[in-house]
MILUM-291782 format. One line per 10 residues: their letters; for each residue x, y, z of C-alpha. Coordinates in steps of 0.02 Angstrom, whole numbers, plus 50000, padded with zeros to 5 digits. Layout:
N
a = X/Y/Z | ...
# end
This chain:
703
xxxxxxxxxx = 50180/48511/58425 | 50316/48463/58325 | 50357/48644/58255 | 50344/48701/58427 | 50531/48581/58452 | 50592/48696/58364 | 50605/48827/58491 | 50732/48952/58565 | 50767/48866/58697 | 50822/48691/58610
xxxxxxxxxx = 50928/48811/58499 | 51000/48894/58684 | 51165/48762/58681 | 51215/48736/58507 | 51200/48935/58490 | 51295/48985/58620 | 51436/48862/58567 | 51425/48932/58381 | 51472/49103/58451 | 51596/49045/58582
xxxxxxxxxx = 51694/48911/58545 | 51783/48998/58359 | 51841/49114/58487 | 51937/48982/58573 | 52004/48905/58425 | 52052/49062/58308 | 52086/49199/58433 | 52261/49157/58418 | 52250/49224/58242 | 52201/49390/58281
xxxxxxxxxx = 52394/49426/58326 | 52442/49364/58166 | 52506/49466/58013 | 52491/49476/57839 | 52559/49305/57726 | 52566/49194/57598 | 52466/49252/57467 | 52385/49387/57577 | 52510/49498/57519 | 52428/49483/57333
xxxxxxxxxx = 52258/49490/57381 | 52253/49621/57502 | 52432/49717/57550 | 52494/49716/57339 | 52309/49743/57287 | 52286/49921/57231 | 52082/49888/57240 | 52108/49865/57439 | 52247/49999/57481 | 52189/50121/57369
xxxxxxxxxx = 52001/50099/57428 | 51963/50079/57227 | 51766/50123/57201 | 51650/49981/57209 | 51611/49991/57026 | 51779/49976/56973 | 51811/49831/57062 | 51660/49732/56974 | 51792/49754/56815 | 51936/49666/56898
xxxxxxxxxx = 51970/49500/56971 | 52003/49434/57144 | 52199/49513/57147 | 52149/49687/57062 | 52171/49674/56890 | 52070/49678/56743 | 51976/49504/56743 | 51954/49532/56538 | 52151/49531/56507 | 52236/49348/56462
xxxxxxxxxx = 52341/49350/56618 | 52190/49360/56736 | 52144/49194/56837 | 51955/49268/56816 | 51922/49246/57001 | 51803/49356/57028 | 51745/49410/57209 | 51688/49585/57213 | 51595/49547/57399 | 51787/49496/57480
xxxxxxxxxx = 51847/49644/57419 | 51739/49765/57471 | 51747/49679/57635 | 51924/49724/57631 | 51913/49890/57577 | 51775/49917/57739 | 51916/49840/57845 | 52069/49973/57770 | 51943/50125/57786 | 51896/50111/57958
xxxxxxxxxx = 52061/50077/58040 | 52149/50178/57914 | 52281/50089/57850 | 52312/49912/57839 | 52321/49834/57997 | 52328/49647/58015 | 52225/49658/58157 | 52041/49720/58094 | 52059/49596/57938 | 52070/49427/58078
xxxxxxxxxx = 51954/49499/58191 | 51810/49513/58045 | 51868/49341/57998 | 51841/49262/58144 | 51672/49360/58150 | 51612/49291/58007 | 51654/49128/58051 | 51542/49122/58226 | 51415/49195/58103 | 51432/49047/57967
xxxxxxxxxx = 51419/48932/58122 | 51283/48988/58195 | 51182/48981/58016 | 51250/48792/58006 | 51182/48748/58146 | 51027/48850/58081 | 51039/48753/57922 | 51060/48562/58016 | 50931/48587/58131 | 50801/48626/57991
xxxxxxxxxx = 50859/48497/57891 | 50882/48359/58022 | 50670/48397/58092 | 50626/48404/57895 | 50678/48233/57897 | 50602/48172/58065 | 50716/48179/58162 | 50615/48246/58300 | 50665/48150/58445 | 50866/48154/58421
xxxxxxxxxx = 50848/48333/58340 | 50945/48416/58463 | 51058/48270/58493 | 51137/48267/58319 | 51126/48477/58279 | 51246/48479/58432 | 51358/48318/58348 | 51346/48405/58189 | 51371/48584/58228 | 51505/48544/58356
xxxxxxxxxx = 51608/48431/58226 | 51597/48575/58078 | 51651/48714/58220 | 51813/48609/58254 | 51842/48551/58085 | 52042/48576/58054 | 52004/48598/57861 | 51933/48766/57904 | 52085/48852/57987 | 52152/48906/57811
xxxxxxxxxx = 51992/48997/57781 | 51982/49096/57964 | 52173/49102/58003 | 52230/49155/57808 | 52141/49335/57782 | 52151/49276/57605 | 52014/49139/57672 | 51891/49263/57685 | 51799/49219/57531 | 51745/49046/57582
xxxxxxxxxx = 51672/49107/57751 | 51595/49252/57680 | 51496/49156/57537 | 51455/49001/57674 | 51360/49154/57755 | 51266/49201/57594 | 51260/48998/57553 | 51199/48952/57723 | 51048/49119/57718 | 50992/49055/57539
xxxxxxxxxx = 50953/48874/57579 | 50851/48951/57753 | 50760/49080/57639 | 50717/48932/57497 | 50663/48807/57637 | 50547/48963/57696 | 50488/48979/57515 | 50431/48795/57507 | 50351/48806/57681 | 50252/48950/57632
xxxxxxxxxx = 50208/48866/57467 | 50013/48897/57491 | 50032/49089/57510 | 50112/49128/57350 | 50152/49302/57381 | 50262/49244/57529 | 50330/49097/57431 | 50382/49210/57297 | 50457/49327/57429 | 50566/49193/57514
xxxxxxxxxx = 50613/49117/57349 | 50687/49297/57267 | 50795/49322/57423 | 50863/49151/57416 | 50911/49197/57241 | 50973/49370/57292 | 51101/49291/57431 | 51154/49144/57317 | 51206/49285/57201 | 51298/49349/57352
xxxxxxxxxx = 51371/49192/57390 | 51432/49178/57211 | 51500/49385/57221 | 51602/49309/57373 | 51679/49150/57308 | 51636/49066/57130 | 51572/48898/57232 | 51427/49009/57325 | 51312/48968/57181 | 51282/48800/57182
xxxxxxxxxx = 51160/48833/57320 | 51053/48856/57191 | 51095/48684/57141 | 51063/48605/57312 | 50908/48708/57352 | 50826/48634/57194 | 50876/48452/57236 | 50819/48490/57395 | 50641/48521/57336 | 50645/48374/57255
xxxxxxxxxx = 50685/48262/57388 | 50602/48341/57499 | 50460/48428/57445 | 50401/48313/57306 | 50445/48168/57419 | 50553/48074/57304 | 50572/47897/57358 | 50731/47792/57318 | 50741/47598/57338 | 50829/47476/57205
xxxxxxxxxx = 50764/47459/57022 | 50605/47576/57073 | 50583/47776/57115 | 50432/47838/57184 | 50372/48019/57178 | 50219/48118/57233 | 50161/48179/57078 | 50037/48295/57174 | 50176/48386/57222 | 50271/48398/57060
xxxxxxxxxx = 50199/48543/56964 | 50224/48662/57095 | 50424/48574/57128 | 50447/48585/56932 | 50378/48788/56917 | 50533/48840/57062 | 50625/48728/56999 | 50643/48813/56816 | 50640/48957/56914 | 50789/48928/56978
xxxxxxxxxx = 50868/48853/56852 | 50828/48995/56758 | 50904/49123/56878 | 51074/49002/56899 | 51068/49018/56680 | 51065/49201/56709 | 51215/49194/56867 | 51325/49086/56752 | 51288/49202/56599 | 51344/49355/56683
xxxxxxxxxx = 51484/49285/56748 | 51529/49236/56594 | 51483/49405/56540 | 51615/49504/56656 | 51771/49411/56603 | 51714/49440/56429 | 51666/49258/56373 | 51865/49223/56410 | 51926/49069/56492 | 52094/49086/56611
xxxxxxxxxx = 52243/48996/56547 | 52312/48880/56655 | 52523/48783/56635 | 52532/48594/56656 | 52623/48633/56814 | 52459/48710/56872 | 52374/48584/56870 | 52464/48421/56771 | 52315/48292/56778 | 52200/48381/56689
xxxxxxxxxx = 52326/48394/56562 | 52363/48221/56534 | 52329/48153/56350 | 52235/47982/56375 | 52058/48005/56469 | 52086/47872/56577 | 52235/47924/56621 | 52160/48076/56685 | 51996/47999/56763 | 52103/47899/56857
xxxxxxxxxx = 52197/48057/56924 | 52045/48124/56963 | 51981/48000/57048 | 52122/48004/57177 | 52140/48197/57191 | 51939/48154/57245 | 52003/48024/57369 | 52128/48140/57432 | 52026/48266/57478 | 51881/48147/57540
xxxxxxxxxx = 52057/48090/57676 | 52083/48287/57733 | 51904/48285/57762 | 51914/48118/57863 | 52073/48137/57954 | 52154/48310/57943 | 52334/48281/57999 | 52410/48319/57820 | 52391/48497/57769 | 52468/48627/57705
xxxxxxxxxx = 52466/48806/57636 | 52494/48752/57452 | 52467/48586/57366 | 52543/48647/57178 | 52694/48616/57082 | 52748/48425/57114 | 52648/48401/57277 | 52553/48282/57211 | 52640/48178/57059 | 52537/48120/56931
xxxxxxxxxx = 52479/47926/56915 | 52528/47867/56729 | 52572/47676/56779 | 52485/47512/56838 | 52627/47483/56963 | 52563/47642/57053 | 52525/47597/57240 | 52420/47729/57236 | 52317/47643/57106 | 52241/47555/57281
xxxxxxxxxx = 52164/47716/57348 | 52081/47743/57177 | 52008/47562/57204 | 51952/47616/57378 | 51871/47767/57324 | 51761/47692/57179 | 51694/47555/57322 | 51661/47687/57436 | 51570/47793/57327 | 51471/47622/57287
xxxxxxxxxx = 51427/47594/57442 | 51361/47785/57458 | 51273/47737/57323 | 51189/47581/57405 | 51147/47671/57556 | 51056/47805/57448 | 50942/47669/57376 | 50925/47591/57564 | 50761/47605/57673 | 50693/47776/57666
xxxxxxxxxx = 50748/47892/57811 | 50929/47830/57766 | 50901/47858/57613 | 50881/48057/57612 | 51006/48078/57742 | 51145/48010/57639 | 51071/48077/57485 | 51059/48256/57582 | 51257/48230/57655 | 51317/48167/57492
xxxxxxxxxx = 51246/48322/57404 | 51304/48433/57515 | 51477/48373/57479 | 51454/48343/57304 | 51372/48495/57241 | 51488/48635/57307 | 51655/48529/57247 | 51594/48529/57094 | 51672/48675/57019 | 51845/48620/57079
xxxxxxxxxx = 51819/48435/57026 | 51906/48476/56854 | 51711/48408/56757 | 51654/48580/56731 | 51806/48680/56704 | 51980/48643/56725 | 52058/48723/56871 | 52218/48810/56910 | 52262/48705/57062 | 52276/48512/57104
xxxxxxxxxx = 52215/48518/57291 | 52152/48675/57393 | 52117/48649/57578 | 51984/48790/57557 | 51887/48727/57433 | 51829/48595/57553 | 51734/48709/57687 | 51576/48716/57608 | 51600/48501/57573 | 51633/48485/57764
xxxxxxxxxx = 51483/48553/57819 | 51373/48397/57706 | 51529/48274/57783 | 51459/48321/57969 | 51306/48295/57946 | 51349/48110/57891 | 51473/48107/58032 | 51317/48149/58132 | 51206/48053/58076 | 51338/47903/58074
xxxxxxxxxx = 51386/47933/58286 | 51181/47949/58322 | 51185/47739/58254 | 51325/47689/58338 | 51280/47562/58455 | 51438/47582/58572 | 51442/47617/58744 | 51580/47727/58762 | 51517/47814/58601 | 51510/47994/58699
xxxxxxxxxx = 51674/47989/58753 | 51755/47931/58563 | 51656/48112/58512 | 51745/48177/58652 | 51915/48109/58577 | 51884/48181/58395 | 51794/48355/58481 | 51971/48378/58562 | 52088/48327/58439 | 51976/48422/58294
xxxxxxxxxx = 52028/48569/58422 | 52215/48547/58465 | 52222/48527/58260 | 52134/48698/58211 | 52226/48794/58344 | 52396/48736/58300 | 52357/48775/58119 | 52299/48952/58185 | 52461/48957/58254 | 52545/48916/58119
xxxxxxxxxx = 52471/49041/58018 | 52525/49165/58115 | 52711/49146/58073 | 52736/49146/57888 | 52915/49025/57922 | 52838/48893/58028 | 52694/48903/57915 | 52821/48869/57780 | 52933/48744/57858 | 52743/48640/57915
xxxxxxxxxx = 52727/48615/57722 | 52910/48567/57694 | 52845/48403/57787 | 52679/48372/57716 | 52755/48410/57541 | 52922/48396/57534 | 52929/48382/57330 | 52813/48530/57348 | 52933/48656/57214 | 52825/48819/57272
xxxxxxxxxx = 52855/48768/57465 | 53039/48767/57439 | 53008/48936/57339 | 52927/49017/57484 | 53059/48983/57623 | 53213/49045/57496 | 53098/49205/57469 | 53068/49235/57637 | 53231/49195/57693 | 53312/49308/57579
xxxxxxxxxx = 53199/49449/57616 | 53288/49403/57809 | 53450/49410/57755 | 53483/49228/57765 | 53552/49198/57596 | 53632/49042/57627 | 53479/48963/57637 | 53389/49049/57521 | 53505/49000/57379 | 53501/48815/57450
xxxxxxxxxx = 53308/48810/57454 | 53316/48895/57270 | 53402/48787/57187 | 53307/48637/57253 | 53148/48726/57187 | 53221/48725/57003 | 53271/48553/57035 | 53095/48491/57072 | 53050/48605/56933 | 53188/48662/56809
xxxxxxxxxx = 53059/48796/56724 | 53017/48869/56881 | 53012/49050/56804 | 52998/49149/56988 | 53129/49031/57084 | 53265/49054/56926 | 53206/49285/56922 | 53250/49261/57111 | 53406/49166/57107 | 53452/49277/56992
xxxxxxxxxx = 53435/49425/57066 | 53515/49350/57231 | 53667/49314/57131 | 53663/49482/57072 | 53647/49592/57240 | 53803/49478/57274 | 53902/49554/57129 | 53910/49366/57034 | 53833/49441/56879 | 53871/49330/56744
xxxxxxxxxx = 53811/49189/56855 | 53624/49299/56867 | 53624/49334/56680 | 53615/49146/56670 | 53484/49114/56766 | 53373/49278/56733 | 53414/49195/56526 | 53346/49056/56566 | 53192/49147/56670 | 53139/49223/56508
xxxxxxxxxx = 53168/49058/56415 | 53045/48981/56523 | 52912/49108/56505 | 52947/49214/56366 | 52809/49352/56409 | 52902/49358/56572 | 52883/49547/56598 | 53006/49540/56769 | 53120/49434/56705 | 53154/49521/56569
xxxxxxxxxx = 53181/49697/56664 | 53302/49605/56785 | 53401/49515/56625 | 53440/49695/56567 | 53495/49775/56746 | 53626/49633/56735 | 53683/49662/56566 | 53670/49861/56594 | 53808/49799/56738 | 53894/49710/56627
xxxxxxxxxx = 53907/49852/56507 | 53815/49734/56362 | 53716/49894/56337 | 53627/49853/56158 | 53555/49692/56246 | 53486/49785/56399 | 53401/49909/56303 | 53329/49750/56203 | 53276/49672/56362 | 53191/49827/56433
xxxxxxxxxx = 53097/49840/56271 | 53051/49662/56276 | 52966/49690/56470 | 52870/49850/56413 | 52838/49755/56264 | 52731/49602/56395 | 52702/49752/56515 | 52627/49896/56465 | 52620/49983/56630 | 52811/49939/56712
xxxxxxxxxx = 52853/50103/56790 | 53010/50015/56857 | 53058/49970/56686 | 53043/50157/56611 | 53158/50204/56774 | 53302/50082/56721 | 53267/50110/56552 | 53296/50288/56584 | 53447/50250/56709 | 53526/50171/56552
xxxxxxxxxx = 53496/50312/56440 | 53579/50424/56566 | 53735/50320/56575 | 53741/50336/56340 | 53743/50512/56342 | 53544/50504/56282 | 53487/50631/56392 | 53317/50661/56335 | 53257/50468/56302 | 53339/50467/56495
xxxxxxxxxx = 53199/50623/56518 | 53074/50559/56435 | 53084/50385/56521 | 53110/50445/56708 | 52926/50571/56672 | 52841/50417/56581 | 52870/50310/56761 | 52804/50439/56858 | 52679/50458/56760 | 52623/50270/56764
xxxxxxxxxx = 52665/50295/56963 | 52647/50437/57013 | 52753/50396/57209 | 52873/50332/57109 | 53025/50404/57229 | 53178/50336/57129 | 53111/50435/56965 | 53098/50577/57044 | 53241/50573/57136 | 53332/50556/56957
xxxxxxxxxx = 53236/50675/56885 | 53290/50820/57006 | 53446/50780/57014 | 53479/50774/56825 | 53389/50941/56829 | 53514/51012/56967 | 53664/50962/56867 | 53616/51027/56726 | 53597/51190/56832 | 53415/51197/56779
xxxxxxxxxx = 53373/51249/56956 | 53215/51337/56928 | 53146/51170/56841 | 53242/51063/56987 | 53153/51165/57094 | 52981/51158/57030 | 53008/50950/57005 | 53067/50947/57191 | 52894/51028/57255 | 52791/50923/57121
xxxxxxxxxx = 52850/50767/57183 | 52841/50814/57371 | 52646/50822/57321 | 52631/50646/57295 | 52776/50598/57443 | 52757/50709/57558 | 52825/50589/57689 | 52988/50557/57585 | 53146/50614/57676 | 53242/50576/57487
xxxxxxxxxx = 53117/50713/57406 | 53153/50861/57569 | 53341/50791/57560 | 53344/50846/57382 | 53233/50998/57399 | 53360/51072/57523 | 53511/51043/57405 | 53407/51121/57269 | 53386/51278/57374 | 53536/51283/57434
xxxxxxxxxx = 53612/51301/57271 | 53476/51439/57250 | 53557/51495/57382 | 53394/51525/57483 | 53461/51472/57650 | 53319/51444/57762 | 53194/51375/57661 | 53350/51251/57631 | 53374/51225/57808 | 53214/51192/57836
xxxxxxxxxx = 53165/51056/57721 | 53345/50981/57760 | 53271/50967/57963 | 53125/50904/57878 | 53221/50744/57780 | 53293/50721/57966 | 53150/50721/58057 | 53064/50594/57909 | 53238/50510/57931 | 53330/50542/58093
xxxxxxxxxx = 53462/50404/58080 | 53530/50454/57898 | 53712/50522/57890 | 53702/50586/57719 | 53571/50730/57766 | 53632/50786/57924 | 53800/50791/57818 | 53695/50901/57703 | 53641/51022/57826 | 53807/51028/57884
xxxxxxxxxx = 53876/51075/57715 | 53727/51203/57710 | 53800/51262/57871 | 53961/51297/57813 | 53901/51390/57658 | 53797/51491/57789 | 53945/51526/57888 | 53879/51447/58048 | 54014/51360/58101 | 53956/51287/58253
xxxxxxxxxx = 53793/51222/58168 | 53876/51140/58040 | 53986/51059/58166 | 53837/50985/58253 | 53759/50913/58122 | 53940/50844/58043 | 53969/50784/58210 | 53782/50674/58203 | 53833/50624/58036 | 54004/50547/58107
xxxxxxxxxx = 53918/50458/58234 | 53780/50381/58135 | 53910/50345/58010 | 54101/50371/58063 | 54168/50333/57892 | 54059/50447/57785 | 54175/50503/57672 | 54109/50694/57620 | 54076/50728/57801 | 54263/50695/57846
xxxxxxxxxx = 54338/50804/57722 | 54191/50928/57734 | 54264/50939/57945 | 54443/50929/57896 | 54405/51076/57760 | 54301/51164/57931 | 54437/51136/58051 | 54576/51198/57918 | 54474/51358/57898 | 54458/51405/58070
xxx = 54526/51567/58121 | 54687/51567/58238 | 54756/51661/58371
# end
């Protein structure tokens, strides 16, 4: 009878909320657009827009490069991309779109397993009479949990939801193991596909496998009945041998996952900066314990009261605690006696017992691998670490409202329900606009040096410079070795024509990070403009040098062998980037043009149709096609792939100027006037178009 509670119809309500209310807190985020560090993970990352094959991308980490090299993070999450890559293929392209909609997908899907995942838990425990009562609490507070809307709203979030799904399917496939535990064949069947999908888990996000962790402590407590009360612990030893055989199992299988993983990045660790993550870098160990401690307590507070978030917690967001006078010694304090009295409620009368020691685990077990004990970590706080924590802090939250003896205790869950919702859907908003996104963690962190970083970036990239060079230079204040902020600065100053002022800043980029590889290539545009030419040729070395692969450093490179008179290093650079790249338009355009003046035209010519193979949609590459033929002389292929640059590029004086010209040579005098005349009015000061009319006008006959 008590199986039989579990039935469709009990499921009927917390199901149908699973699948409808995400809709109502993260459609808003299906009009969103690509930001913050989507732009790495998915719009920059040649695995994604290049639909890389799968096997390939088991090589490289999360952001598309190759996970063995010393500047790889090692995230690996093969599973996200190839999610991705589904997402590019069947829209085509990379619309924003597809990416949110399959993220919001996969959230109603990770929902409805967590309420899968409670509800088994909650009747393993007893709970047969408040079952459905605290699977609708529980599921209901993890739905509307604000700590989630980085990991639905962000596309870059994806990884988190997709390994809850494999997380939440291996814990239902291990629980199926242990209930079929007298047919062994079926046990066995249950227990490889719980393996199989925490390997899944772990292919999606590098926290999926500590499923494997839970499932076996699980067992334990469950299973082997495992009975906690002070000074004594009680087990049913009946029970143990077959507990201890999956057990090493499993064990043995999560040897094997952390072996391989191991394995791909070649046995390397990533290297991390103190500005990464400065507590883990501290010297004394109490020093850092006691960091610890409160990065633990600050991330137990987002999961009790999410008000404070933001899109990035690194670089001086949180300062490091290396006094006694520290106020925020006191929330260390209050997080050591909370964790005692978890502690005391574990070793409390029995049913409390496992539900706090279930809860606790469940938050415990997947923050382990960002707790800084098992590795150190490149970050101080991430928001999305904390979705796979939230769904063991629910069920506590749960389990905590089903006690409560208050009267009006419906309508507090009403309270939290609703604000829980205003919270994720503003954050969805948020998300959707990279500036307010921006501006929302100016508040929350305001000595944030990477916040300030992001609004001067994207505020340049507006045109705003004003405040780009304001919120710049207050990034380098929180953080004088800020390598990006002081490369960006300096190329601000430069695009403004204050040169020397860049070449100080780019200096003291690459003094910062001396294996700068952009910094260096920027240092020696500057001092190519200021005609230091021995140092810029030095500082382009020095970026190929950290860079093997710099396309955009063999270009300048070759730009300033051009401008010396070396006309085959200028050769030999400009076909070495476009080799490395092969749409490289600048290169090409170079390289065709050098070609032209040299009056190599049958080489121009075959370089102008070569590169028109790999950009066939660049109006530059027809623009110089045309002039190429129409030095040939060969007038209407000329004309025709100058119409073609103007149909690629309507709005573009210089080539309707250059079918004018081509015009002229023709003879076609009213032609040419046409298209000089379009020229003029895109551009009524275009210099070669008013003496090329003037010269027209002059010529015409008289009388």
């Amino acid at each position: 009878m008590a199986a039989a509670r579990l039935s469709a119809s009990s499921e009927a309500m917390p199901t149908l909320i699973a699948l409808c209310l995400p809709v109502l807190l993260y459609g808003i985020s299906l009009n969103g657009n690509f930001v913050f560090d989507d732009l790495e993970s998915v719009v920059q990352n040649k695995d994604v827009n290049s639909l890389t094959p799968l096997s390939t991308v088991f090589g490289h980490d999360f952001w598309g490069n190759n996970i063995t090299t010393n500047t790889s993070h090692k995230s690996y999450r093969p599973f996200a991309i190839w999610t991705y890559q589904i997402n590019c293929y069947l829209a085509g392209g990379l619309f924003p779109f597809g990416f949110h909609l399959v993220n919001m997908l996969l959230y109603m899907l990770s929902c409805l397993l967590a309420m899968k995942f409670y509800r088994n838990i909650l009747f393993d425990l007893g709970f047969i009479q408040s079952l459905n009562e605290k699977t609708l609490v529980a599921t209901l507070l993890f739905i509307v949990h604000p700590i989630h809307s980085e990991c639905v709203a962000n596309i870059t979030g994806r990884c988190e939801v997709l390994s809850s799904v494999f997380y939440f399917s291996s814990f239902l496939f291990y629980r199926k193991s242990i209930l079929k535990n007298s047919h062994k064949l079926s046990s066995l069947f249950y227990l490889l596909f719980s393996w199989i999908f925490a390997l899944f888990a772990l292919l999606s996000k590098e926290q999926g496998v500590t499923i494997l962790v839970f499932n076996v402590f699980y067992d334990w407590i469950h299973f082997a009945e495992i009975k906690f009360r002070f000074y004594k612990i009680s087990v049913n030893w009946q029970k143990v041998r077959v507990v201890s055989a999956r057990s090493v199992a499993t064990a043995g299988f999560l040897f094997l996952c952390f072996y391989g993983r191991l394995w791909v990045m070649a046995f390397t660790n990533p290297v991390f900066q103190p500005h990464d993550n400065p507590q883990s870098f501290l010297a004394e160990w109490y020093w850092r314990g006691i960091n610890y401690i409160y990065l633990y307590w600050l991330n137990l507070w987002l999961l009790l009261a999410p008000v404070w978030l933001c899109f990035d917690w690194s670089i001086g967001c949180v300062p490091v605690i290396n006094t006694w006078t520290d106020y925020r010694l006191v929330f260390v304090l209050i997080c050591i006696l909370f964790g005692c009295l978890i502690i005391r409620a574990i070793f409390s009368d029995q049913l409390t017992s496992r539900v706090t020691s279930i809860g606790t685990s469940l938050i415990v077990i997947p923050f382990l691998p960002a707790s800084n004990l098992v590795v150190r970590v490149g970050f101080v706080v991430a928001e999305r670490v904390l979705f796979l924590p939230s769904f063991g802090f629910c069920l506590l939250v749960a389990e905590g409202y089903s006690r409560l003896k208050l009267r009006r205790k419906f309508f507090c869950l009403c309270v939290l329900l609703l604000c829980g919702t205003l919270q994720s859907v503003h954050r969805a908003t948020l998300w959707n606009d990279e500036i307010n996104l921006y501006e929302a963690g100016l508040h929350v962190c305001p000595l944030n040096a990477k916040v300030h970083y992001n609004i001067a970036k994207l505020n340049s990239e507006r045109g705003n410079n004003q405040r780009a060079l304001s919120e710049y230079h207050e990034a380098i204040r929180l953080y004088p070795d800020y390598e990006q902020a002081l490369n960006n600065l300096g190329n601000l100053y430069k695009d403004t024509g204050q040169l020397q002022t860049a070449k100080t800043y780019l200096t003291r980029a690459t003094v910062a990070k001396s294996d700068f590889a952009a910094g260096w290539m920027n240092l020696g545009i500057v001092l190519a403009a200021l005609n230091e030419t021995d140092e810029a040729e030095a500082a382009y070395r020095r970026a190929l040098q950290h860079r093997k692969r710099y396309p955009d450093c063999w270009f300048n490179l070759g730009n300033l062998h051009h401008s010396l008179g070396r006309q085959q290093d200028a050769l030999n650079a400009w076909n070495e980037a476009i080799r490395q790249k092969p749409r490289h338009e600048p290169a090409w355009g170079n390289l065709i043009r050098y070609l032209t003046d040299l009056k190599q035209l049958d080489a121009a010519f075959d370089t102008a149709r070569m590169s028109l193979k790999s950009l066939p949609e660049s109006a530059r590459l027809w623009n110089q096609l045309g002039f190429v033929l129409g030095v040939r002389e060969e007038w209407s292929e000329g004309e025709l792939a100058f119409l073609k640059a103007i149909e690629l590029d309507p709005h573009n004086a210089d080539y309707n100027g250059n079918l004018g010209v081509l015009y002229h040579r023709m003879n076609e005098r009213d032609k040419a006037i046409t298209y000089y005349q379009r020229a003029l009015q895109i551009d009524p000061h275009h210099k070669s178009t008013l003496k090329n009319i003037g010269s027209l006008v002059k010529s015409a006959p008289t009388g």
